[in-house]
C-alpha positions in Angstrom: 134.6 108.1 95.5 132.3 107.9 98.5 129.1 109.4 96.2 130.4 106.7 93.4 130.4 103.8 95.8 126.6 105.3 97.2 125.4 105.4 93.5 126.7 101.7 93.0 129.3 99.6 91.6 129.1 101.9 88.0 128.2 105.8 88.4 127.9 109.1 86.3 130.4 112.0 87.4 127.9 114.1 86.3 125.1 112.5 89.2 128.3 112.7 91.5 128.7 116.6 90.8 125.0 117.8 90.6 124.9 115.5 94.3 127.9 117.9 95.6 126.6 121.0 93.7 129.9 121.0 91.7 131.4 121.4 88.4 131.5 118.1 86.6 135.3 119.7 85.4 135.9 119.8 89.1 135.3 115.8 89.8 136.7 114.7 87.1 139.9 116.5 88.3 139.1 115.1 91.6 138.4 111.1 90.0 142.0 111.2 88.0 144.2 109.9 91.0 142.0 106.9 91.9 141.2 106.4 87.9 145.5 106.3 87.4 145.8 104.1 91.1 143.6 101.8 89.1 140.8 102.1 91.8 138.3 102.8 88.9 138.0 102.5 85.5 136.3 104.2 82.3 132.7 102.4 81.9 131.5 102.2 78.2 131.9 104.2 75.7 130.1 107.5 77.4 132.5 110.0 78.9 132.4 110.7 82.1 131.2 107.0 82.9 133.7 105.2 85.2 133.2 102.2 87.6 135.1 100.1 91.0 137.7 98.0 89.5 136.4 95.1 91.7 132.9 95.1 93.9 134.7 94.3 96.6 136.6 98.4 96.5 133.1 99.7 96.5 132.2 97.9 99.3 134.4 98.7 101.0 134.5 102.5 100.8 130.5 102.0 101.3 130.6 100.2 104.3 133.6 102.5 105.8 131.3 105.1 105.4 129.8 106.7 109.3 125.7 105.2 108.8 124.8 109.1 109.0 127.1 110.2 106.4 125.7 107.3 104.1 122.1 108.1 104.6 122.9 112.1 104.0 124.8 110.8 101.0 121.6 108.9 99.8 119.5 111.9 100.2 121.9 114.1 98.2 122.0 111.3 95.5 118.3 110.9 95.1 118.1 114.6 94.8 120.7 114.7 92.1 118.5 112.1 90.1 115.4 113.5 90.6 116.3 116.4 89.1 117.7 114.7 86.0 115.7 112.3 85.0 112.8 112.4 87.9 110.8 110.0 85.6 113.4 107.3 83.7 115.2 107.0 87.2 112.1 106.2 89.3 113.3 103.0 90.8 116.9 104.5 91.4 115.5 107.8 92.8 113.1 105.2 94.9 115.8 103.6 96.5 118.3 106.6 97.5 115.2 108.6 99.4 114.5 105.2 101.1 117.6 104.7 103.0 117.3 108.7 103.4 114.2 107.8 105.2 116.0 107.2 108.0 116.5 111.0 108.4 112.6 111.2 108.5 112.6 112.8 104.4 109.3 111.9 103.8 109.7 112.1 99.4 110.7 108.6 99.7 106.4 107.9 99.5 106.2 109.3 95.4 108.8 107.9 94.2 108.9 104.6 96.1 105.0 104.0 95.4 105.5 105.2 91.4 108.3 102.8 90.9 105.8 100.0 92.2 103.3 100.9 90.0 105.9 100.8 87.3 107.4 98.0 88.0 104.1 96.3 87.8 103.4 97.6 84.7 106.3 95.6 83.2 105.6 92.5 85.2 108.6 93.0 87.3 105.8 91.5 90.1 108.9 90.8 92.9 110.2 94.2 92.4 106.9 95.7 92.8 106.5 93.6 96.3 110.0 94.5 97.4 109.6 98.3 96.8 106.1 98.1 98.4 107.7 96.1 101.6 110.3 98.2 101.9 107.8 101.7 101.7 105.8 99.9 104.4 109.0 99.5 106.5 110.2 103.2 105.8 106.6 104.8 106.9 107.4 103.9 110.4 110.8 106.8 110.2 107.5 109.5 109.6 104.2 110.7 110.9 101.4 108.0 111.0 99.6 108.5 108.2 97.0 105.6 108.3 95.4 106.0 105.3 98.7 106.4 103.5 99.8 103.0 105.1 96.3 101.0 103.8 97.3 102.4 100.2 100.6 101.2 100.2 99.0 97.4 102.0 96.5 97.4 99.1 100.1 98.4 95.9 101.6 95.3 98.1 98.9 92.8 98.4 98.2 93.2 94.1 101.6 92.8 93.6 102.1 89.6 95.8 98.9 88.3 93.6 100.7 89.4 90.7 103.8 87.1 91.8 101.6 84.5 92.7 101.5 84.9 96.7 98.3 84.4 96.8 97.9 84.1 100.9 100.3 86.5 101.4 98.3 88.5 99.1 94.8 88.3 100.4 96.6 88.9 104.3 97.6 92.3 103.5 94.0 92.9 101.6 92.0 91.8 104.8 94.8 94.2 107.0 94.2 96.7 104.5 90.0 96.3 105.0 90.8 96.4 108.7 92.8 100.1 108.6 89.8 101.1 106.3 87.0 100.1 108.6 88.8 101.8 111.3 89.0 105.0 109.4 85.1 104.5 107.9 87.4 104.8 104.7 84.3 103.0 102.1 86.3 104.0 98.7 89.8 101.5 100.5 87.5 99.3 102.2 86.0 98.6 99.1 88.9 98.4 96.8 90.5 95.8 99.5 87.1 93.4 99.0 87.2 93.6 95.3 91.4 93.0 95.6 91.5 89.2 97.0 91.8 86.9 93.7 91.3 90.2 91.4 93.5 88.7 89.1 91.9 85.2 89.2 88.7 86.8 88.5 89.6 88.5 85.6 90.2 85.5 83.9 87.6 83.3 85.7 87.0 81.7 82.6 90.2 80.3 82.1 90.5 79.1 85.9 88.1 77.1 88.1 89.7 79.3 91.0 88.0 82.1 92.6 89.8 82.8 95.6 87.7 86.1 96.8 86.5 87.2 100.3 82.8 86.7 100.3 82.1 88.4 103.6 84.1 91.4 103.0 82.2 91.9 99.4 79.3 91.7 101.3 80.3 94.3 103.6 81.0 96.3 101.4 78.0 95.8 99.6 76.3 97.2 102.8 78.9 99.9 103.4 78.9 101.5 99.5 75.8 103.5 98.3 72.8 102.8 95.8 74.0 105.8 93.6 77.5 104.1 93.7 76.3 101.8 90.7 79.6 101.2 89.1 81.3 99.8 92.3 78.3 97.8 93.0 78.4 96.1 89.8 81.6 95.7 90.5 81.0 93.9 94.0 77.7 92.0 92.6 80.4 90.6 90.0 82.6 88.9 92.2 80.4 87.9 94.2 78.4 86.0 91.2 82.3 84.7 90.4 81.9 82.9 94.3 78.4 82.0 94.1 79.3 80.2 90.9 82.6 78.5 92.0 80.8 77.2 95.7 78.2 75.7 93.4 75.0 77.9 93.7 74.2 78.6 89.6 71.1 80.6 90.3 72.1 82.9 92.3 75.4 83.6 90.3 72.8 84.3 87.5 70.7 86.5 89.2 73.8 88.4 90.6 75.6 88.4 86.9 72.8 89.8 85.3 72.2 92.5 88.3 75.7 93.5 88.0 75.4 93.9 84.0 72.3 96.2 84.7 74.2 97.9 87.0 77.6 98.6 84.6 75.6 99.8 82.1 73.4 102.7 83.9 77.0 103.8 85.5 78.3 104.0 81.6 82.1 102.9 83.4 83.6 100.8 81.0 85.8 98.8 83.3 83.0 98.2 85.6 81.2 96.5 82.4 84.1 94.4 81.5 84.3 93.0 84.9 80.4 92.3 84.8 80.1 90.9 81.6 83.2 88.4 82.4 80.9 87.3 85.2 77.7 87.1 83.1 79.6 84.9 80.8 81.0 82.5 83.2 77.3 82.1 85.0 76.0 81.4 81.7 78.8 78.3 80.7 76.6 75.6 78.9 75.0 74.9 76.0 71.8 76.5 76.7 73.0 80.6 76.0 75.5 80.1 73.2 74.0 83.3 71.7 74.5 85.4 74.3 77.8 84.4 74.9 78.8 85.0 71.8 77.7 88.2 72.2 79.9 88.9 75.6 82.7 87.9 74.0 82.5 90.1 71.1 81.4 93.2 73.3 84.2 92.4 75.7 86.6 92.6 72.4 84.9 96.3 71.8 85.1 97.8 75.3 88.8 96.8 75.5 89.3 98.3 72.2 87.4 101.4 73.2 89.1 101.7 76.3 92.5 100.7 75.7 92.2 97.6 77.4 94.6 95.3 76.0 94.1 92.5 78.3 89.9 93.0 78.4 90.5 93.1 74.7 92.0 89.4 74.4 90.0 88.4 76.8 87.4 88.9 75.0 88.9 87.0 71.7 89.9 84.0 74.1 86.2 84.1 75.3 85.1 83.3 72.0 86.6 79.8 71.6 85.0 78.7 74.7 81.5 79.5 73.0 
């Protein structure tokens, strides 16, 4: 009962006797008596499913529980998953081997930072924030690891953008930029300028907003090499995107049309997307319908070409504003 109550309100005898290295024959012997007290109860339709009768029994036998005992519980649970279903379970197997943190297991950083990243890929943006805060809070139970720590800043700073936080967003970008200059770390000093307002900046052209760090894009315009030509046109985007949103049209141009340049010589797709969503907002007016026409339509092709779903609508939506 105490592994059931560790998995949650509803568990899997078969988790509970993979976590105690036993046959599931043997703790389903061992869950009759609390199953015929009434304690628990069949769940569903799957055998071998049960659940607490009430939330308030699991409780209970959770909080009862010595904290070391719970955490090594945890730790056997997580184990249990991740051998099962290491990929389907990710934000279950996440959140045993971060209470096991406490123990100083260090797997809690794969599965913790992969459920993030799934999580954001189904727009669960809260989750994603909550599984990045609490990996931030768990690397303090092992080793420094300071570029490890600026990764997980910059998962948590996209997601809070993602969920609409967007000065809690850009603080852990510029804390992020900070760790990286320490370290001389260009490749996260640059991906931390490029992250405040990413997501507004993808679709400038359906916001006036553009809520990006100017200075740190232009450090990190002076930081990144010349043969770096993708991640240049990258920075020379954005920083059209501000030029064109404090008011200065000319230089946005100049900087769009460098950063188009750029993109294509560096043949990185995304890099081009990102350029030519610039190129098209510097050119808004009725003097370069042409042309951005022809953004739109090439915007519709890369994301097709690249799997882009979102550069691909873009694209489409970019047409109507032609």
């Amino acid at each position: 009962l105490e592994l059931g109550a560790v998995i949650g309100r509803e568990f899997d005898a078969l988790i509970v006797a993979r976590a105690l290295g036993r046959t599931a024959a043997d703790v389903l012997a061992g869950l009759q008596p609390p199953l015929e007290l009434g304690i628990i109860a069949a769940a569903g339709t799957q055998q071998g499913h049960f659940q607490f009768r009430h939330a308030l029994i699991r409780d209970a036998i959770y909080e009862a529980l010595h904290p070391a005992r719970r955490v090594a519980l945890h730790r056997q649970v997580g184990e249990a998953l991740a051998e099962r279903a290491p990929d389907r379970l990710l934000g279950e197997i996440a959140h045993h081997f971060l209470i096991a943190a406490a123990e100083g297991d260090a797997r809690f950083v794969e599965y913790a930072i992969g459920a993030a990243r799934h999580a954001l890929g189904r727009m669960a943006f809260e989750e994603a924030v909550r599984l990045h805060e609490r990996t931030l809070a768990a690397l303090t139970t092992v080793p420094p690891d300071e570029r490890l720590r600026c990764e997980v800043l910059l998962g948590l700073a996209e997601a809070k953008e993602w969920a609409n936080d967007a000065s809690g967003s850009r603080e852990c970008f510029e804390e992020a930029a900070d760790i990286a200059r320490t370290l001389d770390a260009t490749d996260l000093f640059v991906r931390a300028a490029l992250g405040v307002g990413a997501v507004a900046a993808r679709k400038f052209t359906a916001t006036s907003r553009c809520e990006s760090a100017p200075a740190l894009l232009r450090e990190a315009v002076r930081r990144i090499g010349p043969d770096e030509t993708a991640w240049n046109a990258r920075l020379l985007a954005r920083l059209a995107l501000h030029e064109l949103s404090s008011g200065s049209r000319p230089a946005a141009l100049e900087m769009s049309g460098n950063a188009v340049e750029l993109a294509r010589s560096s043949f990185d797709l995304d890099a081009l997307g990102q350029a030519l969503i610039a190129r098209h907002a510097a050119l808004l007016g009725p003097d370069a319908m042409d042309e951005r026409m022809e953004i739109s339509r090439e915007l519709v092709r890369i994301g097709i070409e690249s799997g882009d779903q979102e550069l691909e609508m873009r694209g489409h939506a970019l047409q109507f504003t032609v």
